[in-house]
C-alpha positions as MATLAB code, in Angstrom:
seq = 'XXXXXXXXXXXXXXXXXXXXXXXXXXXXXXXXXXXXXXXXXXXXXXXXXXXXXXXXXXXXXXXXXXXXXXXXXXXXXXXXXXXXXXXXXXXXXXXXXXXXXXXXXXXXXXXXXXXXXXXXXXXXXXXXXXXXXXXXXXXXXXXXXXXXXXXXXXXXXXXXXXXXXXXXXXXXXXXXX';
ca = [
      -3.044   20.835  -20.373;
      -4.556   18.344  -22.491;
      -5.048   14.536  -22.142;
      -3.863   11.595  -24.021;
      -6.715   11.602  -26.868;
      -6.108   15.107  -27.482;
      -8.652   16.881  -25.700;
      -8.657   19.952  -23.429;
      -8.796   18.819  -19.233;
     -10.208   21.632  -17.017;
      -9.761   21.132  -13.087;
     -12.642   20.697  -10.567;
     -12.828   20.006   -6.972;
     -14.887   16.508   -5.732;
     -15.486   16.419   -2.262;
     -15.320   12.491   -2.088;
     -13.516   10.596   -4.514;
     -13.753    6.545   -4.165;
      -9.896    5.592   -4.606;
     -10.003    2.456   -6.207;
      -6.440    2.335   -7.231;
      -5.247    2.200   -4.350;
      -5.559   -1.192   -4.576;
      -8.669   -1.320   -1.459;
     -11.675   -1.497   -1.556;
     -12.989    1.145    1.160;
     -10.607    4.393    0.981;
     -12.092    7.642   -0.237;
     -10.150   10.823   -0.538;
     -11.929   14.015    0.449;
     -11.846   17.011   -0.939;
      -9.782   16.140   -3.977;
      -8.749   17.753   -6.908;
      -9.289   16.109  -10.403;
      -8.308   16.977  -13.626;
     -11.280   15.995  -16.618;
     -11.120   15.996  -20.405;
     -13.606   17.478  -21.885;
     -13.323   15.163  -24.636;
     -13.423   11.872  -23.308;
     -14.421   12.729  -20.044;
     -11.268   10.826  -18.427;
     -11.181   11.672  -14.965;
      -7.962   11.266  -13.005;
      -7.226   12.436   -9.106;
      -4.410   15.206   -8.498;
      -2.571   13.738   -5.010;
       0.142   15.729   -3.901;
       2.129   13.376   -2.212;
       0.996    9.948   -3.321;
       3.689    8.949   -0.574;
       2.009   10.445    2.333;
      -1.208    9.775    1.399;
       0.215    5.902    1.382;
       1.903    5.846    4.491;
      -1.462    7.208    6.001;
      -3.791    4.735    4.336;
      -1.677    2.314    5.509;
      -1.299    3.699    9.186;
      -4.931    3.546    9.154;
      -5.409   -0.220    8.643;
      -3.417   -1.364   10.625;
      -4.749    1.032   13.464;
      -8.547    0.316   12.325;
     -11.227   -1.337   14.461;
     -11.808   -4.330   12.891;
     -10.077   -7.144   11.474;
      -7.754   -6.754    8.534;
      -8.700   -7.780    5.170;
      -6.475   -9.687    2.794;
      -6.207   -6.547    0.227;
      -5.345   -4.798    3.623;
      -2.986   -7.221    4.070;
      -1.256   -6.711    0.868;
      -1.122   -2.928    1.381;
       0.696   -3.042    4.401;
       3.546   -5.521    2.985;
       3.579   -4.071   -0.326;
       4.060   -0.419    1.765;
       6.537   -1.892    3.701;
       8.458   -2.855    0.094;
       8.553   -6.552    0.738;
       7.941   -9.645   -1.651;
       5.423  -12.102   -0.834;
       8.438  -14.311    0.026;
       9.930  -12.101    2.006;
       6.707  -11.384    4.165;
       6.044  -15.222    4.406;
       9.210  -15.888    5.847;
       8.215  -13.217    8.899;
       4.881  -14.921    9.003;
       6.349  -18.334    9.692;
       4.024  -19.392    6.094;
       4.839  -20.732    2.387;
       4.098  -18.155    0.062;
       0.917  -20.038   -1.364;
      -0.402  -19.727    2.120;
       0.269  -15.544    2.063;
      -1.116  -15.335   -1.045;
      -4.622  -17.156   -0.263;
      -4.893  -15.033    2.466;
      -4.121  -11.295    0.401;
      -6.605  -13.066   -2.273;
      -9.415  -13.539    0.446;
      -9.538  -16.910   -0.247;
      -8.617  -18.028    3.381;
      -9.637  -15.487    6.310;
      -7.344  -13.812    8.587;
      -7.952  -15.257   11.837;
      -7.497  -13.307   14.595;
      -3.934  -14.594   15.784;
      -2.893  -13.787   12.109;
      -4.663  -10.621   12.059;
      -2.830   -9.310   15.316;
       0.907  -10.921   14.163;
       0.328   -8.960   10.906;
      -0.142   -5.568   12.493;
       2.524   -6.257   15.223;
       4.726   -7.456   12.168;
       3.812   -4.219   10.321;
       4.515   -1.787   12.815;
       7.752   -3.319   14.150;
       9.230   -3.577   10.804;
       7.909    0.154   10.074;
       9.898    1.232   13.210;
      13.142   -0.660   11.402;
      12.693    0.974    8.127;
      12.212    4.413    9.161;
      14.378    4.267   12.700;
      11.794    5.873   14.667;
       9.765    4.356   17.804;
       6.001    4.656   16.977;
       4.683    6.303   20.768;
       0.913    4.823   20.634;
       0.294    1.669   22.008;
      -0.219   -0.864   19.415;
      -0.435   -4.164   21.761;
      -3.701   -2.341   23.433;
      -5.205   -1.175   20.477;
      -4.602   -4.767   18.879;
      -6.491   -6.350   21.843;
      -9.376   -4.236   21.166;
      -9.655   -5.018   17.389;
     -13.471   -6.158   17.363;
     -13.778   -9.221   14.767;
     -17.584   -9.339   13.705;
     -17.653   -5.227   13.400;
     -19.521   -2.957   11.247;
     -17.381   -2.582    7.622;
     -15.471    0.456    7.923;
     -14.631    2.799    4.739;
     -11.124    4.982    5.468;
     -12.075    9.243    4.415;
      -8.525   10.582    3.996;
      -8.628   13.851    3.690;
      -6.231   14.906    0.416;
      -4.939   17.944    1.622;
      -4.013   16.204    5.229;
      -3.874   12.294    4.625;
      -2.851   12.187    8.377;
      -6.619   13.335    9.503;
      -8.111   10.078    8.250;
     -11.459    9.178    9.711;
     -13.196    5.409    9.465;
     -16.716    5.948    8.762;
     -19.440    3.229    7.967;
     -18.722    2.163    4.221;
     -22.359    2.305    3.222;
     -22.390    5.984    4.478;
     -18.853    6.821    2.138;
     -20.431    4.682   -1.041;
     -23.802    6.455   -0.981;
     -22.110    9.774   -0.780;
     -18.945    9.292   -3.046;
     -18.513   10.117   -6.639;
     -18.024    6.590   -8.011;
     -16.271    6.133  -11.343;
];
């Protein structure tokens, strides 16, 4: 295989891989398998099922801990395949005001933070006609809002294991590009 300027890639494994284009700040995948050119040094991930691995990460925000970010918030409405628009009319907002809260430049408060995951897992249940068994409304009520800042490990091999861990912990360890 070679890569775009020419050069030869080889494959190696990386046990924690900072996945930045995911669009969020805080996922890692573990145990990943990249492919590298030896010329350039271009490093890109190998996901199996990009799709899986998305449905996870996004699983796992709304289930975290703490409260949602706005880049969180964006992830879940852009995984549920809905425009800003579209999203703001289920929020009961204008579109300006969805899109200073994805931008972080208003905070998710915590009425907003628990109608988003409600929002997200009820229209989830729609789009894939399935009832999701674990109970959101109690995990909602427990969502803690001055918590420790969580990084999501997702395991590449078995995004459905993922694991929140304390981001310093995943950014000290990870192999940041």
């Amino acid at each position: 295989m070679h890569c775009d300027c020419g050069g030869k890639t080889k494959e190696k494994r990386v046990g924690l891989y900072h996945y930045q284009d995911s669009g969020l700040p805080n996922v890692f995948l573990a145990d990943i398998k990249m492919i590298e050119c030896e010329e350039c040094g271009t490093a890109l991930p190998v996901i199996p099922s990009i799709l899986k691995m998305h449905a996870s990460i996004a699983e796992a925000i709304a289930m975290k801990p703490a409260m949602l970010t706005g880049a969180e918030m964006r992830f879940l409405r852009k995984q549920l395949g809905l425009s800003a628009v579209h999203w703001a009319s289920y929020m009961k907002m204008d579109k300006a005001s969805v899109s200073r809260l994805e931008n972080g430049h208003n905070p998710i408060g915590r009425q907003t933070d628990a109608l988003i995951r409600l929002l997200y897992f009820r229209l989830l249940e729609e789009k894939e006609n399935r009832h999701i068994s674990e109970n959101i409304a109690d995990m909602i009520a427990d969502v803690e809002q001055d918590s420790e800042e969580f990084g999501l490990r997702v395991p590449a091999g078995n995004p459905s294991a993922y694991t929140f861990v304390a981001a310093k912990e995943l950014f000290s360890s990870a192999a940041l590009r």
